[in-house]
TORDREN-824017 format. One line per field, with one value per atom (N, C-alpha, C): residue number from 1; residue in one letter; chain; x, y, z. Coordinates in pm, whole numbers, plus 50000, padded with zeros to 5 digits. Example, Ala and Ser with C-alpha at 12.3 -4.5 7.8 and 13.67 -1.06 7.14 Angstrom:
i: 1_1_1_2_2_2
aa: A_A_A_S_S_S
ch: A_A_A_A_A_A
u: 51319_51230_51320_51285_51367_51290
v: 49431_49550_49670_49775_49894_50003
w: 50780_50780_50780_50708_50714_50787
END
This chain:
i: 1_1_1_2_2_2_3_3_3_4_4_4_5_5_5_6_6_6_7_7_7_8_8_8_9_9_9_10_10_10_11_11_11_12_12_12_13_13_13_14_14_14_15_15_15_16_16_16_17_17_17_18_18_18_19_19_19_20_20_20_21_21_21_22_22_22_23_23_23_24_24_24_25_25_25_26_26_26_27_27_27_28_28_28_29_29_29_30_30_30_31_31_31_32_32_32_33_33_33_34_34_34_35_35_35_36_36_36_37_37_37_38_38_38_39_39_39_40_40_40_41_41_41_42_42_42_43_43_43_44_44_44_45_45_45_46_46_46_47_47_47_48_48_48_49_49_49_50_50_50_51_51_51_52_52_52_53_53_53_54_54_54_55_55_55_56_56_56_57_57_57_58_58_58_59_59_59_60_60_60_61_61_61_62_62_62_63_63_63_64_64_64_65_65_65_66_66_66_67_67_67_68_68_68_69_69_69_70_70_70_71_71_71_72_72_72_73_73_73_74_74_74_75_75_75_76_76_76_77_77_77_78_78_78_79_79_79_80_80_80_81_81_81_82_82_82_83_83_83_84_84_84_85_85_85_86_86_86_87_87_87_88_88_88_89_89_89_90_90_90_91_91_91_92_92_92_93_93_93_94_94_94_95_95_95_96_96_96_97_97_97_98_98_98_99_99_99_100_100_100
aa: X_X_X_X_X_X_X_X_X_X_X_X_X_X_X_X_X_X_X_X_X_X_X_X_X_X_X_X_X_X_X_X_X_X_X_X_X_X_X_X_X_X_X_X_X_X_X_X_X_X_X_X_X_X_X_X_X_X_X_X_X_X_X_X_X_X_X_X_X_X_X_X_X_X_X_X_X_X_X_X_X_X_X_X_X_X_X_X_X_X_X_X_X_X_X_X_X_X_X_X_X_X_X_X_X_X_X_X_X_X_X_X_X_X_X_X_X_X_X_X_X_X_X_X_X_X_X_X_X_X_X_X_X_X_X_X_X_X_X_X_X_X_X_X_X_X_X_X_X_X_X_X_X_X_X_X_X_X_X_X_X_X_X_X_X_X_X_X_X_X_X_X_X_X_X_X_X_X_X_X_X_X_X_X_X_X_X_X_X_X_X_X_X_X_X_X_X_X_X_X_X_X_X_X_X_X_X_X_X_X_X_X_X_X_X_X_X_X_X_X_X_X_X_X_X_X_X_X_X_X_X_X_X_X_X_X_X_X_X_X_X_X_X_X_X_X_X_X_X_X_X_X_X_X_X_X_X_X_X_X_X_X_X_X_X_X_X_X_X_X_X_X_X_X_X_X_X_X_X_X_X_X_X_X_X_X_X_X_X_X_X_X_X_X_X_X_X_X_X_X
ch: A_A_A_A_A_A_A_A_A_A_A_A_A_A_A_A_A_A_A_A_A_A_A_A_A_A_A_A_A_A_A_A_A_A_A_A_A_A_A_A_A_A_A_A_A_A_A_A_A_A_A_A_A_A_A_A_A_A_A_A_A_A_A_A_A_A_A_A_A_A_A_A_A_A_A_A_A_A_A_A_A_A_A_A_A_A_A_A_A_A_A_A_A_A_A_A_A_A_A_A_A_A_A_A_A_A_A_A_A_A_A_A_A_A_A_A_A_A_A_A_A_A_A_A_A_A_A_A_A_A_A_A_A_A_A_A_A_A_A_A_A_A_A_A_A_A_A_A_A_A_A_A_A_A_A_A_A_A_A_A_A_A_A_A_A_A_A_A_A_A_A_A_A_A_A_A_A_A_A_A_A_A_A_A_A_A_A_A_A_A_A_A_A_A_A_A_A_A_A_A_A_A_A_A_A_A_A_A_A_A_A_A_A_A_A_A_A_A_A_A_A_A_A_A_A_A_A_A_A_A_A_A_A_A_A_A_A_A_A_A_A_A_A_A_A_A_A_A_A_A_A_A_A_A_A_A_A_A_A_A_A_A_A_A_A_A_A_A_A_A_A_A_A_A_A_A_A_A_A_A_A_A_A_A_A_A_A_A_A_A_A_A_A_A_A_A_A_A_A_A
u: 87710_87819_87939_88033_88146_88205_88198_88253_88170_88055_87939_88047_88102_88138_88272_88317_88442_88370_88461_88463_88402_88283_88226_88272_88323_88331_88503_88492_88596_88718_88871_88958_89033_89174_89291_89345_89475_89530_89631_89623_89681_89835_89898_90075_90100_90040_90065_89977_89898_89775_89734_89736_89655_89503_89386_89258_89202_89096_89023_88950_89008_88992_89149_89229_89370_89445_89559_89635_89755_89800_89877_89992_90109_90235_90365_90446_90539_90565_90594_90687_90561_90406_90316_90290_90321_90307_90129_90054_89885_89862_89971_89887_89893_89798_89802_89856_89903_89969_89803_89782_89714_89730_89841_89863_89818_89871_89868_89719_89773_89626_89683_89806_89877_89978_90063_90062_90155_90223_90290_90415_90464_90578_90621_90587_90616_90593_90537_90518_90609_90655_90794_90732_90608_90592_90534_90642_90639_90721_90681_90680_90784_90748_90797_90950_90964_91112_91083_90969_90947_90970_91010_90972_90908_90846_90729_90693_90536_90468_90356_90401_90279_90362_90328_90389_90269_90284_90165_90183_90019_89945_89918_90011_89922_89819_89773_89632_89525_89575_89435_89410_89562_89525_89534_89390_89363_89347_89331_89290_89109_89058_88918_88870_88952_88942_88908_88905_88896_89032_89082_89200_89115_89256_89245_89127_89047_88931_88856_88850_88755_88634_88617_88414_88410_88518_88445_88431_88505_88451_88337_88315_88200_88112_88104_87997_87957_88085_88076_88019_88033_88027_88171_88275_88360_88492_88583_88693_88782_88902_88932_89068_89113_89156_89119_88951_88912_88896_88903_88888_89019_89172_89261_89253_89292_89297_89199_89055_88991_89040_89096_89109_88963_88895_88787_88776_88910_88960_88991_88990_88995_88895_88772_88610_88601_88692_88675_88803_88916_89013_88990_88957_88988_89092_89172_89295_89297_89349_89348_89451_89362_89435_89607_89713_89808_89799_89846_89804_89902_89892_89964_90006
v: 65755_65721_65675_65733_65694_65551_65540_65341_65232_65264_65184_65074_65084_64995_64905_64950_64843_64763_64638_64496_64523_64469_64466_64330_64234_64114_64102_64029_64042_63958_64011_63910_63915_63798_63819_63929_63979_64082_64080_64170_64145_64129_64264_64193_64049_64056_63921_63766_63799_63706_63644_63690_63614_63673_63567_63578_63697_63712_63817_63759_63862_63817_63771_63754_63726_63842_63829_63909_63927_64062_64055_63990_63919_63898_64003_63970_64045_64163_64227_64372_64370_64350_64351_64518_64524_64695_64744_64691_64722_64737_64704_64713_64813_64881_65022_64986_65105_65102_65128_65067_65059_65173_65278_65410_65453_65510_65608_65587_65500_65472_65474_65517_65543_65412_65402_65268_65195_65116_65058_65092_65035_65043_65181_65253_65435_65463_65458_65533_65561_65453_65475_65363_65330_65233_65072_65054_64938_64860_64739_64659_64716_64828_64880_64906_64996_65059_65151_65268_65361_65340_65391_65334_65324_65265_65289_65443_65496_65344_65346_65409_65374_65307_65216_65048_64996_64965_64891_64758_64725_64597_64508_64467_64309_64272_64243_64176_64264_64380_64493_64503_64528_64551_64411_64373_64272_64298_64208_64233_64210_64306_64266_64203_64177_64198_64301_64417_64541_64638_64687_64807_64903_64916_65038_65164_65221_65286_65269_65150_65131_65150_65070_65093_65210_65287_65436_65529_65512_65623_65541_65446_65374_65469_65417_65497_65621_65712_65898_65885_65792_65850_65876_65872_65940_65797_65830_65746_65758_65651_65642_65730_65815_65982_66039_66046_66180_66161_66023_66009_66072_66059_66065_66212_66280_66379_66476_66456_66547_66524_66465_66424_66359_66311_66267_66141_66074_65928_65953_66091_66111_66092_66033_66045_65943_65834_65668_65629_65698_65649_65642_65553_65559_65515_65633_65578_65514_65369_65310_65332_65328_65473_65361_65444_65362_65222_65114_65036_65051_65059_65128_64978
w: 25211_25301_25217_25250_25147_25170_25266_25309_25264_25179_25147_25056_24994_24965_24998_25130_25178_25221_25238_25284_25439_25509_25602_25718_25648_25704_25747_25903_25937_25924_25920_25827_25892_25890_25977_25989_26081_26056_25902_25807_25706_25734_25839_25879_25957_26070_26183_26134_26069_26049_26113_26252_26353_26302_26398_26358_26448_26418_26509_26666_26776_26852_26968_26848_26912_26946_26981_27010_26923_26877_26774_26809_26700_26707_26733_26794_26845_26727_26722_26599_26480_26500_26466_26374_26245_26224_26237_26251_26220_26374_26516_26640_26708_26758_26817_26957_26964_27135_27210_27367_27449_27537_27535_27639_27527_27384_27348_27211_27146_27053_26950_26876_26811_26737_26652_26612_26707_26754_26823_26813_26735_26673_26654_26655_26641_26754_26857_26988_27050_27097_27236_27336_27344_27453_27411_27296_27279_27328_27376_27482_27621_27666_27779_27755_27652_27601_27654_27714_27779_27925_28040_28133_28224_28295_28425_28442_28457_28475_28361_28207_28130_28005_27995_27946_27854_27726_27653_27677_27674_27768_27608_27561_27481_27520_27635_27648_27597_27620_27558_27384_27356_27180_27128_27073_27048_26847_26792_26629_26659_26583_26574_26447_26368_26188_26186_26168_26075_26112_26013_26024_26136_26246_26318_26254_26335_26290_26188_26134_26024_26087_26200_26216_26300_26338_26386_26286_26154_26009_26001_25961_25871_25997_26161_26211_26194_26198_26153_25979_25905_25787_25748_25795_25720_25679_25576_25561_25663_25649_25744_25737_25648_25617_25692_25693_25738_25852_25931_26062_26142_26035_26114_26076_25990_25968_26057_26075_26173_26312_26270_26486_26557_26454_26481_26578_26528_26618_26782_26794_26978_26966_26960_27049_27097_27009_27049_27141_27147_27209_27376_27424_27585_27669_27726_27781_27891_27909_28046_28173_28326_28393_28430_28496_28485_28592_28608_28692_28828_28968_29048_29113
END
């Protein structure tokens, strides 16, 4: 397994440094958008600059300590390259439906 040897244990976010479990800080570069899965800050629907009705939810993208897809390569086996690069990271993304 090629991830055998990254860091397993979980750490603040390295930009916001909030702990795991929290919710990232505002203009946060490591937080994925909650519509799209994609990074925040690059999407378009950060903090509802897009408009109604699919708007990213802070309460959802939380920090877990680990970088965005780290434990879905470590699960495939693969880095976290090859996660983005295969498109392998759609298997885990679930989009939440819009709220009416």
């Amino acid at each position: 397994m090629k991830t055998k040897n990254w860091k397993i244990k979980p750490t603040n976010c390295p930009d916001c440094g909030v702990a795991p479990g929290q919710r990232h800080r505002p203009m946060c570069d490591i937080e994925e958008c909650s519509v799209c899965g994609h990074q925040l800050l690059t999407c378009g629907h950060v903090y509802g600059l897009r408009k109604a009705p699919r708007r990213h939810d802070r309460w959802v993208s939380r920090w877990t300590g680990f970088w965005p897809g780290f434990l879905e390569a470590l699960a495939l086996g693969l880095d976290l390259n090859e996660l983005s690069s295969t498109g392998a990271y759609k298997l885990f993304f679930i989009k939440r439906k819009a709220r009416r």
